[in-house]
N, C-alpha and C positions, 0 to 999 in steps of 0.2 A: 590284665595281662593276656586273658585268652585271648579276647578279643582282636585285640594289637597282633596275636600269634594267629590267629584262625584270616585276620587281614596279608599280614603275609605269607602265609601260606595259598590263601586263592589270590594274588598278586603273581606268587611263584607259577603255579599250576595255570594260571592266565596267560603269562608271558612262554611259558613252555608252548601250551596250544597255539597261539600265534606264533611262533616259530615252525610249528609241526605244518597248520595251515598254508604259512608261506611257502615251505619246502614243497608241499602239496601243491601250492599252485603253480610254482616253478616247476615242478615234470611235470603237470598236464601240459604246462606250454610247452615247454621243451619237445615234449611227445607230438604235440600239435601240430606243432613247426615240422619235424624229424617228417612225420605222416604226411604234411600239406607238401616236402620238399619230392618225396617218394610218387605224389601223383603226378607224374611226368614222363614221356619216353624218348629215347633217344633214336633219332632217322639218320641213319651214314647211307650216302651216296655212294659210286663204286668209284668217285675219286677222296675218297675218304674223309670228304666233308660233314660233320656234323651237327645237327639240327635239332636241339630241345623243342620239343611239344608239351605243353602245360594242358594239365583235365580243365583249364578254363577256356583254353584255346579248343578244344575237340568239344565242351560243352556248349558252346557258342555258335558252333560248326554246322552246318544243315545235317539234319539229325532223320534215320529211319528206324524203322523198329521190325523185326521179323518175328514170330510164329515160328518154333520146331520143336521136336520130341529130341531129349538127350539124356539115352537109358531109359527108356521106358515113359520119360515125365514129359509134360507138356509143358512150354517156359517160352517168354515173350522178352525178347532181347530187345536193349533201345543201344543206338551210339551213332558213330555217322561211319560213313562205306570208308574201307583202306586204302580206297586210290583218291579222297579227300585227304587223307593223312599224309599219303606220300605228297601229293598238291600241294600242300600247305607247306612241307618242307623241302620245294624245289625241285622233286624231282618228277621229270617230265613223261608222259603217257602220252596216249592218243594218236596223232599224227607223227609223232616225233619217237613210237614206237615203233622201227623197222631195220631189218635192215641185221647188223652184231648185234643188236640189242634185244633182239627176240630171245638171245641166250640167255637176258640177263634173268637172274632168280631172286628171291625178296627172301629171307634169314629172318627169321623170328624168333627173340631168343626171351625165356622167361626167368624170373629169380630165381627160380630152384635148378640154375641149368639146361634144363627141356630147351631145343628147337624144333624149326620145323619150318617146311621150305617152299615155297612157292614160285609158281613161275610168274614172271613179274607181268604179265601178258593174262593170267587166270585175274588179276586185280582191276585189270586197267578195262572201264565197261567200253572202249572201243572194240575188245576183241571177247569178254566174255556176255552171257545174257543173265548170271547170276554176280548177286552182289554181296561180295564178305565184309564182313561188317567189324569196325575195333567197339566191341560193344565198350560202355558204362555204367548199363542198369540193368537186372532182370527183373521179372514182374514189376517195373515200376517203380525200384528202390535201387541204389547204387549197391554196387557188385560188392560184397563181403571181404573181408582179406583174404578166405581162400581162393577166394577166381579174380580178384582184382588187383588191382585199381581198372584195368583195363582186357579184355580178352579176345580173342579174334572166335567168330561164330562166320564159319563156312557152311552156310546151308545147301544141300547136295551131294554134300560130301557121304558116300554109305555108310561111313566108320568118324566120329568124333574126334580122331585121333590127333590134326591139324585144332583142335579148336582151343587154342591155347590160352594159359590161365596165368595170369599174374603177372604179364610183359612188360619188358622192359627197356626191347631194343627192338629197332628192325633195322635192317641193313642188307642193301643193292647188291648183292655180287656180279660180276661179270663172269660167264661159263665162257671159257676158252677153249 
């Protein structure tokens, strides 16, 4: 009889952990998923078209990497330039920068609320000689949750204060 008892007992305590396990592995996915759906940013044009960019699409993307000091540290940013990002979701630089459109400004907007604004002309390497970058990785490893999935690194900038952490939108204004 113990026997028979000490069998259903690790049957019961069996079937408990395989339920515990399942549940466990249903929120890593679920997390998984949630976390793969969040590496993405959103590109609005200034006629208010919107544009998903997936971290597979900017992973893919011709990629640079910069060298800067931010607060005192030395750190090597990888990602590709932000007038590739805007490129890739239509909206057009270079030649076709001129004219009302020199007012236009680029809106960086991160999870926690933070922006921060650019003139869409400091982007576009027709007009500037530096190149700001939507980084991916620093030293080599992908950006942690607190600077990531994505962050913009303006080198030249005197002050870090544009180098935004955790984005999640950018978007065209037109200045009228």
């Amino acid at each position: 009889m113990t026997t028979l008892r000490a069998r259903l007992t690790a049957h019961s305590v069996f079937r408990s952990y395989r339920r515990y396990f399942a549940f466990l592995s249903f929120a890593f996915v679920s997390v998984f998923l949630t976390h793969a759906a969040e590496q993405s940013l959103t590109v609005t044009n200034t006629d208010g078209h919107s544009t998903t960019i997936s971290a597979a699409q900017i992973a893919s993307a011709s990629r640079v990497s910069v060298s800067v000091e931010e607060h005192g540290t030395a750190a090597k940013f990888e990602g590709v330039p932000l007038s590739t990002v805007l490129t890739m979701s239509g909206v057009q630089l270079g030649d076709s920068l001129r004219g009302p459109r020199m007012a236009d400004a680029l809106l960086v907007s991160a999870s926690d609320g933070y922006k921060v604004a650019f003139a869409l002309a400091e982007v576009d390497p027709a007009f500037a000689s530096r190149e700001i970058i939507l980084a991916d990785k620093r030293d080599g490893k992908p950006l942690d949750a607190r600077e990531g999935p994505f962050r913009i690194i303006a080198p030249g900038d005197k002050r870090p204060a544009r180098w935004i952490r955790q984005i999640t939108d950018l978007k065209i204004i037109a200045i009228k």
